[in-house]
DOMARDO-343307 format. One line per field, with one value per residue (C-alpha): residue number from 1; x, y, z negated. Coordinates in steps of 0.25 Angstrom, whole numbers, always signed. Layout:
REM residues N
nr <- NUM ...;
u <- X ...;
v <- Y ...;
w <- Z ...;
REM end
This chain:
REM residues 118
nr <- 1 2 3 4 5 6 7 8 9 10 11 12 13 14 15 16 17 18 19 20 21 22 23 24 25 26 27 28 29 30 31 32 33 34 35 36 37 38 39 40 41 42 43 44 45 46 47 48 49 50 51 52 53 54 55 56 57 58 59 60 61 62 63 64 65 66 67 68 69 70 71 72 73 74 75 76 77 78 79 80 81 82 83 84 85 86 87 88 89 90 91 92 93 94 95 96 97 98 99 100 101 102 103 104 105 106 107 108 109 110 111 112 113 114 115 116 117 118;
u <- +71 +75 +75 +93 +94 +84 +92 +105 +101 +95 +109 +116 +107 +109 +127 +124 +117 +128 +119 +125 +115 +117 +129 +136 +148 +155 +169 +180 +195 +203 +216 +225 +233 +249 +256 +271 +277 +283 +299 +310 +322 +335 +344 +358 +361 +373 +381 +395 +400 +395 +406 +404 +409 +399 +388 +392 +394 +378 +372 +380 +374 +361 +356 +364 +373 +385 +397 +397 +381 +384 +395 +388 +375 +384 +391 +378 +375 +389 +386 +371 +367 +358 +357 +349 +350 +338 +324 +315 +302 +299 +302 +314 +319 +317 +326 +336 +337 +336 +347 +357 +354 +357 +369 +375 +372 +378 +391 +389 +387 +376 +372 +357 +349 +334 +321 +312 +299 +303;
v <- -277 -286 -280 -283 -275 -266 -264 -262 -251 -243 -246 -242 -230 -225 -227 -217 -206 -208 -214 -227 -238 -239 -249 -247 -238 -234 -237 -229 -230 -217 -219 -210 -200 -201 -188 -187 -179 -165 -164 -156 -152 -152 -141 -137 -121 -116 -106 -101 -109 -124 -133 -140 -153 -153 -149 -164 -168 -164 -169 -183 -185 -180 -181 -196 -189 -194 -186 -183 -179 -170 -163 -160 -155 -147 -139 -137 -130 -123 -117 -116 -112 -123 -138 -151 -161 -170 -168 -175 -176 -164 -170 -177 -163 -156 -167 -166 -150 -152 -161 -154 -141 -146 -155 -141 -133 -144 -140 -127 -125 -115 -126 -122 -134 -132 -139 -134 -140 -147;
w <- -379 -389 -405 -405 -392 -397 -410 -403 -394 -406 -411 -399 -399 -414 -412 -398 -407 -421 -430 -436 -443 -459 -460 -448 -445 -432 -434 -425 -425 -424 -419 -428 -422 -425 -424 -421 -434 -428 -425 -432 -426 -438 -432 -438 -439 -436 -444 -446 -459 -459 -454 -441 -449 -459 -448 -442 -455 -457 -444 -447 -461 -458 -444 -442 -431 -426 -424 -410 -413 -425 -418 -407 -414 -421 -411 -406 -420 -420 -405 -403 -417 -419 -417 -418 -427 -426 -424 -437 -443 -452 -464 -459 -452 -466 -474 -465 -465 -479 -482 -473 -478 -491 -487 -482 -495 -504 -492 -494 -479 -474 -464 -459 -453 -451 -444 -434 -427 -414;
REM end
Protein backbone atom coordinates (compact mmCIF):
# COMPACT_ATOMS: atom_id res chain seq x y z
CA UNK A 1 0.00 0.00 0.00
CA UNK A 2 0.98 3.30 -0.71
CA UNK A 3 2.07 5.59 2.60
CA UNK A 4 -1.32 8.22 1.62
CA UNK A 5 -3.79 5.22 1.68
CA UNK A 6 -1.80 3.79 4.49
CA UNK A 7 -2.45 7.21 6.27
CA UNK A 8 -6.12 7.41 5.51
CA UNK A 9 -7.01 4.18 6.86
CA UNK A 10 -5.34 4.78 10.10
CA UNK A 11 -7.40 8.04 9.82
CA UNK A 12 -10.35 6.22 8.93
CA UNK A 13 -9.77 3.80 11.74
CA UNK A 14 -9.05 6.44 14.59
CA UNK A 15 -12.74 8.67 13.48
CA UNK A 16 -14.53 4.73 13.87
CA UNK A 17 -13.13 4.39 17.72
CA UNK A 18 -13.69 8.62 18.64
CA UNK A 19 -10.43 9.67 18.77
CA UNK A 20 -9.79 12.74 16.75
CA UNK A 21 -6.09 13.94 15.70
CA UNK A 22 -4.63 17.11 17.34
CA UNK A 23 -6.22 20.00 15.15
CA UNK A 24 -9.17 18.52 13.75
CA UNK A 25 -12.77 18.69 14.88
CA UNK A 26 -15.79 16.89 13.92
CA UNK A 27 -18.35 19.34 13.15
CA UNK A 28 -22.17 18.38 13.37
CA UNK A 29 -25.37 20.59 12.87
CA UNK A 30 -28.36 20.11 15.27
CA UNK A 31 -31.35 21.17 13.97
CA UNK A 32 -33.16 23.22 16.71
CA UNK A 33 -36.34 22.22 17.96
CA UNK A 34 -39.08 25.10 17.61
CA UNK A 35 -41.99 24.41 20.08
CA UNK A 36 -45.49 25.94 19.54
CA UNK A 37 -46.10 28.19 22.79
CA UNK A 38 -49.19 26.86 24.73
CA UNK A 39 -52.87 28.33 24.17
CA UNK A 40 -55.26 30.21 26.61
CA UNK A 41 -58.69 30.45 26.23
CA UNK A 42 -60.11 34.15 27.56
CA UNK A 43 -63.60 33.15 28.83
CA UNK A 44 -66.26 35.85 30.19
CA UNK A 45 -68.23 34.86 33.55
CA UNK A 46 -71.55 35.57 33.93
CA UNK A 47 -73.29 37.11 36.96
CA UNK A 48 -76.36 38.83 37.86
CA UNK A 49 -75.37 42.75 37.83
CA UNK A 50 -73.08 43.49 34.62
CA UNK A 51 -75.09 45.02 31.78
CA UNK A 52 -75.40 43.09 28.84
CA UNK A 53 -74.31 46.42 26.84
CA UNK A 54 -71.18 46.80 28.49
CA UNK A 55 -70.42 42.91 28.04
CA UNK A 56 -70.59 43.97 24.13
CA UNK A 57 -69.15 46.97 24.77
CA UNK A 58 -66.10 44.78 26.38
CA UNK A 59 -65.62 42.04 23.92
CA UNK A 60 -65.86 45.05 21.03
CA UNK A 61 -62.92 47.04 22.40
CA UNK A 62 -60.85 44.36 23.52
CA UNK A 63 -61.37 41.18 21.63
CA UNK A 64 -61.86 43.26 17.87
CA UNK A 65 -65.57 41.72 17.77
CA UNK A 66 -68.09 42.95 15.64
CA UNK A 67 -71.49 43.53 16.82
CA UNK A 68 -73.15 40.55 15.77
CA UNK A 69 -69.89 38.40 17.31
CA UNK A 70 -70.07 40.20 20.70
CA UNK A 71 -73.75 39.83 21.01
CA UNK A 72 -73.85 36.40 20.40
CA UNK A 73 -70.87 35.54 22.70
CA UNK A 74 -72.61 37.25 25.10
CA UNK A 75 -75.90 35.63 25.23
CA UNK A 76 -73.89 32.71 25.29
CA UNK A 77 -72.22 34.20 28.87
CA UNK A 78 -75.87 35.45 29.97
CA UNK A 79 -77.20 31.65 29.26
CA UNK A 80 -74.44 29.08 29.76
CA UNK A 81 -72.57 30.64 32.46
CA UNK A 82 -69.40 31.04 30.55
CA UNK A 83 -68.29 32.06 27.25
CA UNK A 84 -65.25 32.36 24.84
CA UNK A 85 -63.66 35.12 23.70
CA UNK A 86 -60.41 34.35 22.06
CA UNK A 87 -57.77 31.85 22.60
CA UNK A 88 -54.04 33.70 22.98
CA UNK A 89 -50.59 33.14 23.93
CA UNK A 90 -50.12 33.06 27.70
CA UNK A 91 -48.80 36.44 27.95
CA UNK A 92 -51.30 37.70 25.46
CA UNK A 93 -54.18 35.87 27.39
CA UNK A 94 -53.00 37.43 30.68
CA UNK A 95 -53.09 41.22 29.39
CA UNK A 96 -56.31 40.86 28.01
CA UNK A 97 -57.86 39.27 31.29
CA UNK A 98 -56.15 42.05 32.94
CA UNK A 99 -57.34 44.96 31.00
CA UNK A 100 -60.85 43.84 31.04
CA UNK A 101 -60.95 43.20 34.68
CA UNK A 102 -59.77 46.47 35.24
CA UNK A 103 -61.76 48.24 32.52
CA UNK A 104 -64.91 46.78 34.57
CA UNK A 105 -63.60 47.89 38.10
CA UNK A 106 -62.96 51.46 36.68
CA UNK A 107 -67.28 50.88 35.68
CA UNK A 108 -67.77 49.50 38.85
CA UNK A 109 -69.10 46.21 37.16
CA UNK A 110 -68.30 42.99 39.09
CA UNK A 111 -67.62 41.47 35.49
CA UNK A 112 -65.15 38.14 35.91
CA UNK A 113 -63.00 37.17 32.98
CA UNK A 114 -60.35 34.57 33.51
CA UNK A 115 -57.80 32.19 31.29
CA UNK A 116 -57.36 28.67 31.28
CA UNK A 117 -54.89 26.17 29.50
CA UNK A 118 -56.36 24.88 26.32
Amino acid sequence: MTKLRERMMADDERRRRGDNAPGTAVITRTKPQVKRPNLYRVLLLNDDYTPMEFVVHVLEHFFTKNREEATQVMLHVHQHGVGECGVYTYEVAETKVTQVMDFARKHQHPLQCVMEKK
